[in-house]
gemmi code that builds the backbone of each chain (N, CA, C; Angstrom):
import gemmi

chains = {
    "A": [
        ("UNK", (10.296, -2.092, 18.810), (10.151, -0.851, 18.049), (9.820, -1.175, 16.597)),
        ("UNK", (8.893, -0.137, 15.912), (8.565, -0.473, 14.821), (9.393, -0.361, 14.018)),
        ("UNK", (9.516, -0.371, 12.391), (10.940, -0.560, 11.670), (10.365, 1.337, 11.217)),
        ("UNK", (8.611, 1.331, 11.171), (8.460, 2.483, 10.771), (7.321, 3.289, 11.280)),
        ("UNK", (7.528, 4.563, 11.878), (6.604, 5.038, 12.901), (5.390, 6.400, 12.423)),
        ("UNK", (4.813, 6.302, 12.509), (4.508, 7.478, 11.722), (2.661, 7.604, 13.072)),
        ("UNK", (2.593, 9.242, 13.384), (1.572, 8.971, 14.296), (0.252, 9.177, 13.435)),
        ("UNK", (-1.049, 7.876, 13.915), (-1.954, 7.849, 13.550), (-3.259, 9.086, 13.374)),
        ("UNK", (-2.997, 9.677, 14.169), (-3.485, 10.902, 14.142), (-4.553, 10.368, 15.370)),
        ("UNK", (-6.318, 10.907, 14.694), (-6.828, 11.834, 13.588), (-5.948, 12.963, 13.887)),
        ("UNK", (-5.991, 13.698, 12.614), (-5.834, 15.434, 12.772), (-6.833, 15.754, 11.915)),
        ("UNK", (-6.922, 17.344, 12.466), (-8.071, 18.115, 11.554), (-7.491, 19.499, 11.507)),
        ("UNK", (-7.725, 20.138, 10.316), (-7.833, 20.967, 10.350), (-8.528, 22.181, 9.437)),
        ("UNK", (-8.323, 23.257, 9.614), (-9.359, 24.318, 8.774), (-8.650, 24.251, 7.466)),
        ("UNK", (-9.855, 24.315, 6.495), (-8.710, 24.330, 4.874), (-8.329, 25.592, 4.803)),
        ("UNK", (-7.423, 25.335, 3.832), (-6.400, 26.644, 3.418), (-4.682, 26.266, 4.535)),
        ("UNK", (-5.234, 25.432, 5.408), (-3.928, 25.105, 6.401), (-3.001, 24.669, 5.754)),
        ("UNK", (-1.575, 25.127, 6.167), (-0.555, 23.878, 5.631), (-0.777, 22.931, 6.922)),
        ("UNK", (-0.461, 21.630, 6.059), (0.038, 19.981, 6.927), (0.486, 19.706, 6.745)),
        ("UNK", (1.510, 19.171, 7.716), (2.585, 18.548, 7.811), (2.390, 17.424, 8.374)),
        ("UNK", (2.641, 16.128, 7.567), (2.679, 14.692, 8.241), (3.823, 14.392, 8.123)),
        ("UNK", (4.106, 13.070, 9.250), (5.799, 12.909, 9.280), (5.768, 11.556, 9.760)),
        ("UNK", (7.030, 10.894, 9.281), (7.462, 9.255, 9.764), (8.678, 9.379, 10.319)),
        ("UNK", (8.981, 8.539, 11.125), (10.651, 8.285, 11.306), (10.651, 6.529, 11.205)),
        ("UNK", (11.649, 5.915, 10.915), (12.396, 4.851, 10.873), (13.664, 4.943, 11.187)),
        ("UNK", (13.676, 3.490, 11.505), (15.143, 3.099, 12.411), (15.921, 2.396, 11.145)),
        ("UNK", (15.505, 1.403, 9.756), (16.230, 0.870, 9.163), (17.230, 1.864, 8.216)),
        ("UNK", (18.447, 2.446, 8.343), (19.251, 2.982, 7.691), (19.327, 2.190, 5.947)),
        ("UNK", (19.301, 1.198, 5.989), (18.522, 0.574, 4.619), (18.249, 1.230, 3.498)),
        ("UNK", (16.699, 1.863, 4.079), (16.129, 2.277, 3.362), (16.125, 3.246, 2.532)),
        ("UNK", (16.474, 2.986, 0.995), (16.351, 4.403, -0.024), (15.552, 5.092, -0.611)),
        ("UNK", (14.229, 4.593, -0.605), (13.083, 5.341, -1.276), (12.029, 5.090, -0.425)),
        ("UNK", (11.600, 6.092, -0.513), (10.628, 6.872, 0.147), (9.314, 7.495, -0.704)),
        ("UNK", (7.762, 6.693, 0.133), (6.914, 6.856, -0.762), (5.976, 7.489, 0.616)),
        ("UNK", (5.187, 8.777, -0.143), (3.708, 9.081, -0.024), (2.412, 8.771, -0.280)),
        ("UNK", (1.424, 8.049, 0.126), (0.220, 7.166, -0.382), (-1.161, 7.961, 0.415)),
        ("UNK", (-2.104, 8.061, -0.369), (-3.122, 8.904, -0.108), (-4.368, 7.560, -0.259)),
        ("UNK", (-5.027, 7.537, 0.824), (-6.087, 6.127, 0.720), (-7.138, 6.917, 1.294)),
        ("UNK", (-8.269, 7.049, 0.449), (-10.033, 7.373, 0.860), (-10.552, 5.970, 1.295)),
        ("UNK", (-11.248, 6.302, 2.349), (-12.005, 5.207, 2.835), (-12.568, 4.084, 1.786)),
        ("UNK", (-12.168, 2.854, 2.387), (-12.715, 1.271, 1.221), (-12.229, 1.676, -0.011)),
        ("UNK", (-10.761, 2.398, 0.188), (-10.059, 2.055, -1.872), (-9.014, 1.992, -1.210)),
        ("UNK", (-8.414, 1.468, -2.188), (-6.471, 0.812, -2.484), (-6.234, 2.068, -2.030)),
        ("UNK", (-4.525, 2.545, -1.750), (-3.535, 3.273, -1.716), (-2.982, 4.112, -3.216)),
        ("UNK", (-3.417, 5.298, -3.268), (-2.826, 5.635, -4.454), (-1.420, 6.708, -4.559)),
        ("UNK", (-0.581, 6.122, -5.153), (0.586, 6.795, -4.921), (0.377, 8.662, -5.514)),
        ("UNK", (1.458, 9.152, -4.156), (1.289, 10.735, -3.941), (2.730, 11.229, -4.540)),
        ("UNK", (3.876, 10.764, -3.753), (4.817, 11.476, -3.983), (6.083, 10.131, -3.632)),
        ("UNK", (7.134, 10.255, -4.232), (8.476, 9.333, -4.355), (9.567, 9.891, -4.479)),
        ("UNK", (9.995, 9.532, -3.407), (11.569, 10.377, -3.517), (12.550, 9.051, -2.943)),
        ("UNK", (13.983, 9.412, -3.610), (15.094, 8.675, -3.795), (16.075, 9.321, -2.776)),
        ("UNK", (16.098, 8.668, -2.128), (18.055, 9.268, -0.734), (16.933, 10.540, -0.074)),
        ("UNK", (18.315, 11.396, 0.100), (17.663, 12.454, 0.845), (17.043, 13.806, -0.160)),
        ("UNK", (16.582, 14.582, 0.107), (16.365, 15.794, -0.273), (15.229, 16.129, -0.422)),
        ("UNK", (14.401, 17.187, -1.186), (13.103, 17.747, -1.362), (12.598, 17.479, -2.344)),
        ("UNK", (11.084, 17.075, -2.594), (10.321, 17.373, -3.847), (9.490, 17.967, -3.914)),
        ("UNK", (9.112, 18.781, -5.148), (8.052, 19.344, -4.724), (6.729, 18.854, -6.251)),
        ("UNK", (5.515, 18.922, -5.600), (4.708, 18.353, -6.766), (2.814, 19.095, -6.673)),
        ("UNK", (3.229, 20.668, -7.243), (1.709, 21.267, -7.111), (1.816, 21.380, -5.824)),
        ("UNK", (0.639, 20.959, -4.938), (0.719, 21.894, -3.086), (1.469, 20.940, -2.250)),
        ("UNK", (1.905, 19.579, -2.943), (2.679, 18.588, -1.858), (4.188, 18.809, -2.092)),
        ("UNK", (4.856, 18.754, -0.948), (6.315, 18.389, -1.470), (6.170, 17.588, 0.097)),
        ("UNK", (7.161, 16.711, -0.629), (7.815, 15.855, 0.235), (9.527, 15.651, 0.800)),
        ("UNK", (9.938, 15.694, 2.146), (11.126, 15.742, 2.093), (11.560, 14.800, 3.186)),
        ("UNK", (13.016, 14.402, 2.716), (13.843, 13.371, 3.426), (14.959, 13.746, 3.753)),
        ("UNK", (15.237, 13.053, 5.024), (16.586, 13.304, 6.174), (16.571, 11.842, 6.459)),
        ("UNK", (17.608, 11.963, 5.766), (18.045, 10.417, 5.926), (18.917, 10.459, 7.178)),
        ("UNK", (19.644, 11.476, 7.746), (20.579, 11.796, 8.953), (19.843, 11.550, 9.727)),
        ("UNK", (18.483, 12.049, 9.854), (17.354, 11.735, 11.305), (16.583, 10.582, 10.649)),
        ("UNK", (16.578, 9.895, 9.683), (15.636, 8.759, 9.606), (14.023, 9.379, 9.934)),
        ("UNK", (13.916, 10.676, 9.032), (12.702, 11.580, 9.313), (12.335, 12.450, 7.804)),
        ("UNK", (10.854, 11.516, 7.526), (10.457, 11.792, 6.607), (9.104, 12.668, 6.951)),
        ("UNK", (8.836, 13.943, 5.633), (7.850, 14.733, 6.169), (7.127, 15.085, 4.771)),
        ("UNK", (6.000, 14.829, 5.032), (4.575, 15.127, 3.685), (4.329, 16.783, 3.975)),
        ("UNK", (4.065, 17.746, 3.495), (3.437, 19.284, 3.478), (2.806, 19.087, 2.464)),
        ("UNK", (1.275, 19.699, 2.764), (0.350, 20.021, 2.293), (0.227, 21.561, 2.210)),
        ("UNK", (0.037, 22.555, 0.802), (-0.345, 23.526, 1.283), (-1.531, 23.600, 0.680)),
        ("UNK", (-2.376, 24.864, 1.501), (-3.834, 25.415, 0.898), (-4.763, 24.569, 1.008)),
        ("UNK", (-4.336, 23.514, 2.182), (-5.272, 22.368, 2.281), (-6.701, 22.074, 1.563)),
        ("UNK", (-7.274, 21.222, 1.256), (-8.677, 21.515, 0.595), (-9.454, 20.187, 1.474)),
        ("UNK", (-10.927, 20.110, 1.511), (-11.601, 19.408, 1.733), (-11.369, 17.981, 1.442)),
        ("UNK", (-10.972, 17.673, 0.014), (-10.482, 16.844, -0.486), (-9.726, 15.927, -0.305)),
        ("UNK", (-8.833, 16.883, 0.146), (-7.696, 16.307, 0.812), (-7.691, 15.214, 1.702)),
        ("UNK", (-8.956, 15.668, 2.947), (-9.300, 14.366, 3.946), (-9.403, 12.941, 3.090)),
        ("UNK", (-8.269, 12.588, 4.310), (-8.019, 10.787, 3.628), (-7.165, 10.728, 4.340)),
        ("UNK", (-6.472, 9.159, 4.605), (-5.745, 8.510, 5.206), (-4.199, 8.872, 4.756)),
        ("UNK", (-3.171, 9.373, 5.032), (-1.985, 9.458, 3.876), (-0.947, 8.428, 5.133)),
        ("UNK", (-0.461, 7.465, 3.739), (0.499, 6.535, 4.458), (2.051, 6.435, 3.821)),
        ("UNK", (3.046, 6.974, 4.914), (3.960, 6.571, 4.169), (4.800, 5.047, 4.198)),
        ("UNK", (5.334, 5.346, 3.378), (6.122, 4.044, 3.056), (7.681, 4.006, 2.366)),
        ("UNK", (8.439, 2.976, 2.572), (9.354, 3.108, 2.549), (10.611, 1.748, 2.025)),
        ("UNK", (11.425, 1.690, 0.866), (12.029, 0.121, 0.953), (13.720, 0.440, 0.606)),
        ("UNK", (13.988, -0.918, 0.589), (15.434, -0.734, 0.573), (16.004, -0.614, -1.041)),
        ("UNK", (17.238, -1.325, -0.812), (18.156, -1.042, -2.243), (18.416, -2.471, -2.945)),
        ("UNK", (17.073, -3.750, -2.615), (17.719, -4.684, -2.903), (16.324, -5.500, -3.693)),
        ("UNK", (16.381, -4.878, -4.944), (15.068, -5.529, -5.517), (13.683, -5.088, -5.600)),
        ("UNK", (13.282, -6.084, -5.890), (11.603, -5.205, -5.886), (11.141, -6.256, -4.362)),
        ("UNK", (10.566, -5.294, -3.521), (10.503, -3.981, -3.376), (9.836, -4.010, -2.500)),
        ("UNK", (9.984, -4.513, -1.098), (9.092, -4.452, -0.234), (8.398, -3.278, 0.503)),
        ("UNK", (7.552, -2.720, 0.472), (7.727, -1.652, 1.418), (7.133, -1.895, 2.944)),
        ("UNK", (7.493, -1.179, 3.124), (7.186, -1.261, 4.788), (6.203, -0.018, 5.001)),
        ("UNK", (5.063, 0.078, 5.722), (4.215, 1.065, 5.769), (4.303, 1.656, 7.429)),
        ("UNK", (4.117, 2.863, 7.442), (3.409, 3.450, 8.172), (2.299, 3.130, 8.598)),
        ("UNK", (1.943, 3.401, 9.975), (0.402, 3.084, 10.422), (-0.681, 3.985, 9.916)),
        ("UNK", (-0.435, 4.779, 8.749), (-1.451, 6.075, 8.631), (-1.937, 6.822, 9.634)),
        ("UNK", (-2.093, 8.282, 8.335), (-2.581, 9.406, 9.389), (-3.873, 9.894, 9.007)),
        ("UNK", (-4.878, 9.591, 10.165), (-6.221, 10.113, 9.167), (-6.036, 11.744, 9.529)),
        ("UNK", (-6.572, 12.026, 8.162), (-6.327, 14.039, 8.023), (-8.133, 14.321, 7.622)),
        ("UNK", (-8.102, 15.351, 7.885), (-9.705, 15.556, 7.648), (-9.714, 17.088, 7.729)),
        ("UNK", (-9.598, 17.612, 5.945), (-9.766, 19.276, 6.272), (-11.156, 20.167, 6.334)),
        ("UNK", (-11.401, 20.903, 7.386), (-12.996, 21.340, 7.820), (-13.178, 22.391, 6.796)),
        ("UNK", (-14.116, 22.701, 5.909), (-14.374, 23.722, 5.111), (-14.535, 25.085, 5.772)),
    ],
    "B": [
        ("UNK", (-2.167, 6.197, -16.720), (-1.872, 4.863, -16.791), (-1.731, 4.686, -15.578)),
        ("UNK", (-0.498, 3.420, -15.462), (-0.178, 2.813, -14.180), (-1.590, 2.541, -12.911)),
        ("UNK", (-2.541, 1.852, -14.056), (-4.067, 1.519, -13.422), (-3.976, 0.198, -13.280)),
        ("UNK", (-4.406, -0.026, -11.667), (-4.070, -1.834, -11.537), (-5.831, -2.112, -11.220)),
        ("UNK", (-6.389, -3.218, -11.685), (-8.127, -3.334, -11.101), (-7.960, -4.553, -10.499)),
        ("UNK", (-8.834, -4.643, -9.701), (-9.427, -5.913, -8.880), (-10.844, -6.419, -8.946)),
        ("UNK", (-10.883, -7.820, -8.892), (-12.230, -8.258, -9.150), (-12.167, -9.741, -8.155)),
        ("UNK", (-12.909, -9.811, -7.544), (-14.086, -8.661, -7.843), (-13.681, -7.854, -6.399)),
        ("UNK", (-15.087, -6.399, -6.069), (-14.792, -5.137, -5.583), (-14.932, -6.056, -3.688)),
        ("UNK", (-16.018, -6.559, -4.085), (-16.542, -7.298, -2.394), (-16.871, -8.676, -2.768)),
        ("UNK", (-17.044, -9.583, -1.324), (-17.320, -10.627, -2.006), (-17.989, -11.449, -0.266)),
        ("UNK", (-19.126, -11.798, -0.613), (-19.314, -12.659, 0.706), (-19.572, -14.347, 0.403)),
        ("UNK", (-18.981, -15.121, 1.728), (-18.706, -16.198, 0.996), (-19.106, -16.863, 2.822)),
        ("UNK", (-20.018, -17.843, 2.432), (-20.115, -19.052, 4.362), (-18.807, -19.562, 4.072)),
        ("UNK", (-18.513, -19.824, 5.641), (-17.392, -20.407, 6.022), (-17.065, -21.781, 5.309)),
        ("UNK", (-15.681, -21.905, 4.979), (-15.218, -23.427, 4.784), (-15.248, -23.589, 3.038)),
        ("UNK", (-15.888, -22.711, 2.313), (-15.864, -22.266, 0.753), (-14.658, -21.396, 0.720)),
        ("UNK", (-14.330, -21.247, -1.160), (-12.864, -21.042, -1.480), (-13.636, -19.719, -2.205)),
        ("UNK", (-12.286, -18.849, -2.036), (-12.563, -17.195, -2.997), (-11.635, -16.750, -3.476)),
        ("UNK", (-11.925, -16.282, -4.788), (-10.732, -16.221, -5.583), (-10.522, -14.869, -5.976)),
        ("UNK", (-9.683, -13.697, -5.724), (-9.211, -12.433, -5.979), (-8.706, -12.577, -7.278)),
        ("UNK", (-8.957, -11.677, -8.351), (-7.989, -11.602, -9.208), (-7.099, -9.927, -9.309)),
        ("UNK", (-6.422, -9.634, -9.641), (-5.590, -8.101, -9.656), (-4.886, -8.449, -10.483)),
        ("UNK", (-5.251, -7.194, -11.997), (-4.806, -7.223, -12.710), (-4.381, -6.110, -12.885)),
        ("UNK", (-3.260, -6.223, -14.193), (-2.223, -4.525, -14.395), (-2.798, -4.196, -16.061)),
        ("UNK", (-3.239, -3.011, -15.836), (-4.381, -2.766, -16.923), (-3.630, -2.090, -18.461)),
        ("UNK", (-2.422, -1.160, -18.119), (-1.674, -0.792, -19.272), (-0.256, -0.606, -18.633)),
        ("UNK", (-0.056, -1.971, -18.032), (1.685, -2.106, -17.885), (1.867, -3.870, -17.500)),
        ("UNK", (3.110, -4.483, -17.792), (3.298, -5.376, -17.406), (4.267, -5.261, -15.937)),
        ("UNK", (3.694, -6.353, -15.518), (4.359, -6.270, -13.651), (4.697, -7.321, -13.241)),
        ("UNK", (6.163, -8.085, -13.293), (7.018, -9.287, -13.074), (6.822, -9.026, -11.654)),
        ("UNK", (6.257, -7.952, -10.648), (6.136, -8.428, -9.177), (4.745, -7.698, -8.859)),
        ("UNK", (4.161, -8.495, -8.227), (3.144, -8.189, -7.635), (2.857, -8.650, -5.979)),
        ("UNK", (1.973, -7.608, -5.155), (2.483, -8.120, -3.859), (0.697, -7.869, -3.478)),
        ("UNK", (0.391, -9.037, -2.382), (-0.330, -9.321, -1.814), (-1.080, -8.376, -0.515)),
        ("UNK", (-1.546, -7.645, -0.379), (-1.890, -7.140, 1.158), (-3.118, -7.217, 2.461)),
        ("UNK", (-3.269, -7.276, 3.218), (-4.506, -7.530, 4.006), (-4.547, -6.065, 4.744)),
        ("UNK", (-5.601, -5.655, 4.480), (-5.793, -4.774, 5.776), (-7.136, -4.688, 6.780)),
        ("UNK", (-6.786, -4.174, 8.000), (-7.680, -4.277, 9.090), (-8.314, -3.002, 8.872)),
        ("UNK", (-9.685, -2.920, 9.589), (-10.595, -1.353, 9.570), (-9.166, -0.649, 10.783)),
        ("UNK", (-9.001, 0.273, 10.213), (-8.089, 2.091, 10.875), (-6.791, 1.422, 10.907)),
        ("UNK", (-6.205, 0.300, 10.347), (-4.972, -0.082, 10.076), (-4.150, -0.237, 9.114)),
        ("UNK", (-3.130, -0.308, 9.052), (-1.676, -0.297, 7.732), (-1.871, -1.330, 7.082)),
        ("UNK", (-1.511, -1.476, 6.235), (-1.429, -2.953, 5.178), (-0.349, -3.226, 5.481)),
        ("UNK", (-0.492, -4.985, 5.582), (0.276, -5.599, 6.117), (0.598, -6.679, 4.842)),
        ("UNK", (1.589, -6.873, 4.516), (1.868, -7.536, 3.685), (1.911, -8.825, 3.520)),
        ("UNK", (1.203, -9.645, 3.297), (1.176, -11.551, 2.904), (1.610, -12.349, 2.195)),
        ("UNK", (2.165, -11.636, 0.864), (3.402, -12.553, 0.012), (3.609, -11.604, -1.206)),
        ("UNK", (4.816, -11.952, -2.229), (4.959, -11.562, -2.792), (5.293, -12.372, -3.748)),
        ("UNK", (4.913, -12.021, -5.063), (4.080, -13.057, -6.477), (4.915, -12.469, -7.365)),
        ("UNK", (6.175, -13.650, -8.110), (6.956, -13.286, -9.112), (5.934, -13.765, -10.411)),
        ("UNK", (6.096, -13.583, -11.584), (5.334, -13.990, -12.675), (6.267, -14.771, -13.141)),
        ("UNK", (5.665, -16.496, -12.814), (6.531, -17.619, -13.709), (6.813, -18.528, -12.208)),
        ("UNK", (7.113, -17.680, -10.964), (7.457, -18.942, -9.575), (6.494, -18.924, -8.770)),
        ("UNK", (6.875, -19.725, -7.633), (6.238, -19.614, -6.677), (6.276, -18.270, -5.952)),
        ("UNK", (5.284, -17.999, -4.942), (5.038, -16.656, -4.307), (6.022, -16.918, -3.089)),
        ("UNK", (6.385, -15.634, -2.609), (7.236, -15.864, -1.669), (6.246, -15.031, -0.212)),
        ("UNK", (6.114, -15.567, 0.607), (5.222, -15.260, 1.913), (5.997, -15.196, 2.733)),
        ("UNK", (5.180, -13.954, 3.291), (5.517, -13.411, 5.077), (5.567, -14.103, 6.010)),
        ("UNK", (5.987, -14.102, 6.940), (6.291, -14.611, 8.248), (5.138, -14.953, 8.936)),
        ("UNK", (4.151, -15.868, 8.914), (3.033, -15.774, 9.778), (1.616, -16.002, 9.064)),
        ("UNK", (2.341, -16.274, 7.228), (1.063, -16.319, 6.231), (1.036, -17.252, 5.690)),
        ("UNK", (-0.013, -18.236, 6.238), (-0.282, -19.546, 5.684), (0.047, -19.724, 4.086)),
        ("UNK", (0.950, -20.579, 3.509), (0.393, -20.872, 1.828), (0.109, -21.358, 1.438)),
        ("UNK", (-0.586, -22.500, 2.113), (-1.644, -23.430, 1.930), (-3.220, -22.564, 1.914)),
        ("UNK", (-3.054, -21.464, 3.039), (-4.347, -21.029, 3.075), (-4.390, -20.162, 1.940)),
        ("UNK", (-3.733, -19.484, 1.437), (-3.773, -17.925, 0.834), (-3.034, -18.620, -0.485)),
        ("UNK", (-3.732, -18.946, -1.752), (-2.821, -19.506, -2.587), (-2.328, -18.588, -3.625)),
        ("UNK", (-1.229, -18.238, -3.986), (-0.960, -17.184, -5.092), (-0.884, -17.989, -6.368)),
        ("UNK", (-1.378, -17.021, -7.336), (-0.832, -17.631, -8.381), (-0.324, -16.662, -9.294)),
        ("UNK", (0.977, -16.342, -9.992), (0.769, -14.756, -11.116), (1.422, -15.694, -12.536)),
        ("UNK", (-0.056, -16.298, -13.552), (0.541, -16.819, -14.832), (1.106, -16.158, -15.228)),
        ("UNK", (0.430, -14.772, -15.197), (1.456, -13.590, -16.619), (1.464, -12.745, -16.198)),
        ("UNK", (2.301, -11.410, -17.049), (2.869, -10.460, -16.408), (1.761, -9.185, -16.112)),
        ("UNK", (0.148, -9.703, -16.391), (-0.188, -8.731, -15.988), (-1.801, -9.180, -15.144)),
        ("UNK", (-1.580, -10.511, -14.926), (-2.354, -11.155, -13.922), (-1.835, -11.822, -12.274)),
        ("UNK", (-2.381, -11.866, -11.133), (-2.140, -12.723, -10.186), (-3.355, -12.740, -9.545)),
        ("UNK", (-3.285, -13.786, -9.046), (-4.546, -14.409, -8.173), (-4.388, -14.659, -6.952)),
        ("UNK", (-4.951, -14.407, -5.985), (-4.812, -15.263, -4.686), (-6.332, -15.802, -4.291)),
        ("UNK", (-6.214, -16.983, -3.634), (-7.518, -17.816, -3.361), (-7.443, -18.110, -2.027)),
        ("UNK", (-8.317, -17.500, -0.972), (-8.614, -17.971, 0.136), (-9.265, -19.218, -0.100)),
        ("UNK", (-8.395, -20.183, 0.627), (-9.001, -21.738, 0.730), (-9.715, -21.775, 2.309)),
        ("UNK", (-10.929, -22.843, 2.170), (-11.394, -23.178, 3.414), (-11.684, -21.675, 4.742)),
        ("UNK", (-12.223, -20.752, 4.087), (-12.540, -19.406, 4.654), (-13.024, -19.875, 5.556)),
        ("UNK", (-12.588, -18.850, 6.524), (-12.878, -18.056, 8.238), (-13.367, -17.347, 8.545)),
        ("UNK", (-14.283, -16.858, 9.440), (-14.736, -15.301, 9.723), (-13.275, -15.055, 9.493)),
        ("UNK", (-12.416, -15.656, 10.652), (-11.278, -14.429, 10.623), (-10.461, -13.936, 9.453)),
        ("UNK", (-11.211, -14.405, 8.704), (-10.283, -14.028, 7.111), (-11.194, -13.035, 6.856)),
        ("UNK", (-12.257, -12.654, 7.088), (-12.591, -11.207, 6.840), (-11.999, -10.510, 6.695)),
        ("UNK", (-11.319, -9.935, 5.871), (-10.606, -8.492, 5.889), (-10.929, -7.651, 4.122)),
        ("UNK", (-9.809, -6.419, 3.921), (-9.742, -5.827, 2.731), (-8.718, -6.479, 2.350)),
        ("UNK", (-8.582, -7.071, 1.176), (-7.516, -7.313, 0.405), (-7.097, -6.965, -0.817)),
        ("UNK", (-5.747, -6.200, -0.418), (-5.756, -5.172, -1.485), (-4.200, -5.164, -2.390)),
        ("UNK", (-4.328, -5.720, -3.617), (-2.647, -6.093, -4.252), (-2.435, -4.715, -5.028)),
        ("UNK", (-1.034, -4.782, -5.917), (0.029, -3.787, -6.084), (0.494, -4.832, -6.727)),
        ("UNK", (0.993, -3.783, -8.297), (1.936, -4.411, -9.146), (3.281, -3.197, -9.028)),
        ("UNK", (4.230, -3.575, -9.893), (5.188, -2.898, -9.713), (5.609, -2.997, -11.031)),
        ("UNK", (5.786, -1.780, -11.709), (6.015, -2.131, -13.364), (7.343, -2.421, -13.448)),
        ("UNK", (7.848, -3.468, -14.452), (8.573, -4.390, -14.815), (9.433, -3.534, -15.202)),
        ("UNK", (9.211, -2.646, -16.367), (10.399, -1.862, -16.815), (10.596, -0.584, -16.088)),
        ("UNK", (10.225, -0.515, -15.099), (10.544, 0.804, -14.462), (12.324, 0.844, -14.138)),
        ("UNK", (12.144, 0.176, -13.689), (13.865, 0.339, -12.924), (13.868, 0.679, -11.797)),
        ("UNK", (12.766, 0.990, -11.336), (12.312, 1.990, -10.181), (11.268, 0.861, -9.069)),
        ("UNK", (11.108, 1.677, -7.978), (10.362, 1.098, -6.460), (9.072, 1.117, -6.891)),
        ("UNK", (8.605, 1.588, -7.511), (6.851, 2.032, -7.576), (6.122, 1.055, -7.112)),
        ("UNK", (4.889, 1.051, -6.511), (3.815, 0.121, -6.374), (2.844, 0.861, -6.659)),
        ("UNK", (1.936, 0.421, -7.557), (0.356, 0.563, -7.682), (-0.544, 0.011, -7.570)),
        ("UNK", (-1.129, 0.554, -6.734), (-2.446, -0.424, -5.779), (-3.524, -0.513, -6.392)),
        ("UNK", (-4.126, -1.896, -6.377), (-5.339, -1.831, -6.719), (-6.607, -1.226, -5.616)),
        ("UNK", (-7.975, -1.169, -6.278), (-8.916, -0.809, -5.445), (-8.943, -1.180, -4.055)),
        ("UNK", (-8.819, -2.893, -4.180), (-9.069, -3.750, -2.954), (-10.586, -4.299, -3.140)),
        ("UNK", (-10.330, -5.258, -2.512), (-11.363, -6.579, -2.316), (-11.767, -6.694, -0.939)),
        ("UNK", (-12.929, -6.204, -0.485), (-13.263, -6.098, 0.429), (-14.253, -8.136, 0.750)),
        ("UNK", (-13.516, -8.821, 1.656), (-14.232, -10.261, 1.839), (-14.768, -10.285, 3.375)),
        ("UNK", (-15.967, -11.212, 3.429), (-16.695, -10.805, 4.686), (-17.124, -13.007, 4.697)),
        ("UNK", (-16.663, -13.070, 5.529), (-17.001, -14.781, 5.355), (-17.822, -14.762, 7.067)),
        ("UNK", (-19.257, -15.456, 6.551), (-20.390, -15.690, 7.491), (-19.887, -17.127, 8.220)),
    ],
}
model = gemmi.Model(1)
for chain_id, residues in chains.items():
    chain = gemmi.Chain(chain_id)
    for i, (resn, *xyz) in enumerate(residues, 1):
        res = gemmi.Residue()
        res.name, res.seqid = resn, gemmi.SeqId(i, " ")
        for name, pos in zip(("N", "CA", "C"), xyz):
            atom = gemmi.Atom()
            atom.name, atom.element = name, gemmi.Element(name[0])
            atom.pos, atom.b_iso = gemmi.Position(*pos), 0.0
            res.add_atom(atom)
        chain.add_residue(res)
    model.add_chain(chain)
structure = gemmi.Structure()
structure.add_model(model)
structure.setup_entities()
């Protein structure tokens, strides 16, 4: 089993949609929790970061954590075209800098 | 801010020649920087991780003879594919982590896309 699962998709959908992407992990470990948005042939650019459990919210993304289910979830609202890209989460523990452990990405692709 | 660059963007190189990545941290200093490979429709997989001042510390399965790190300062590291492979084709794409954060952050560079004939 992976340490972190998250399904590859593709998904598509019509813009204006909310999306919801989601991971689970098994390492209880882990305290922070990252969102990463990657366009085809570029680096990973960080989306959203959250600490333990609870909600963030940032413009149309919030991101939220359940650390009880080891179930992390990205929402998108008002989806835009734009948006299509790879989003990967990621995730590390409490002991240093800072490994993270990734998700397999989800390719998203919103249809105009 | 928190802009990391890579150089160079692509790079093709015949087999059995050496290539040298550089990833740099453009307006922050970064005492860790970490190494990544990725496959076409796959996760980055991580290959070592580069303190500024020691040796790099590598993954389970990642040559360090082949993949040499180097990070002089806090806002440079290098890695050098020695003696290239096709199978070393991949994207390679590093992340610094700012020093004074206190915090998890990673910021990725573009990536280095290498293609060895």
């Amino acid at each position: 089993q992976k340490e972190v699962e998250q399904d590859p998709g593709p998904l598509s959908v019509p813009e204006g949609a909310i999306v919801s992407l989601n991971c689970t992990y098994s390492n209880s470990a882990f305290q922070y929790f990252m969102w990463y948005r990657q366009y085809s042939r570029k680096g990973p650019e960080l989306l959203m970061y959250t600490y333990s459990s609870g909600n963030k919210e940032d413009g149309r993304f919030t991101a939220q954590v359940d650390k009880s289910s080891k179930y992390i979830s990205l929402f998108i609202r008002d989806s835009q075209p734009s948006d299509s890209a790879t989003y990967l989460c990621a995730m590390s523990g409490n002991q240093g800098a800072q490994k993270l452990v990734f998700g397999q990405g989800t390719r998203l692709t919103i249809n105009p | 801010g928190a802009v990391v660059s890579q150089h160079p963007s692509w790079v093709i190189c015949k087999s059995g020649t050496s290539v040298k990545i550089e990833c740099r941290s453009l307006d922050f200093q970064a005492t860790t920087m970490f190494w990544y490979r990725q496959f076409p429709k796959q996760s980055l997989m991580l290959m070592a991780t580069s303190n500024e001042g020691s040796k790099a510390t590598y993954e389970q399965g990642v040559e360090k003879d082949k993949f040499l790190i180097n990070h002089a300062s806090l806002t440079l590291s290098t890695l050098t594919v020695t003696s290239a492979h096709p199978e070393d084709s991949s994207f390679y794409i590093c992340s610094a982590s700012p020093s004074t954060s206190g915090s998890y952050e990673q910021y990725f560079g573009p990536g280095t896309r290498l293609t060895v004939t």
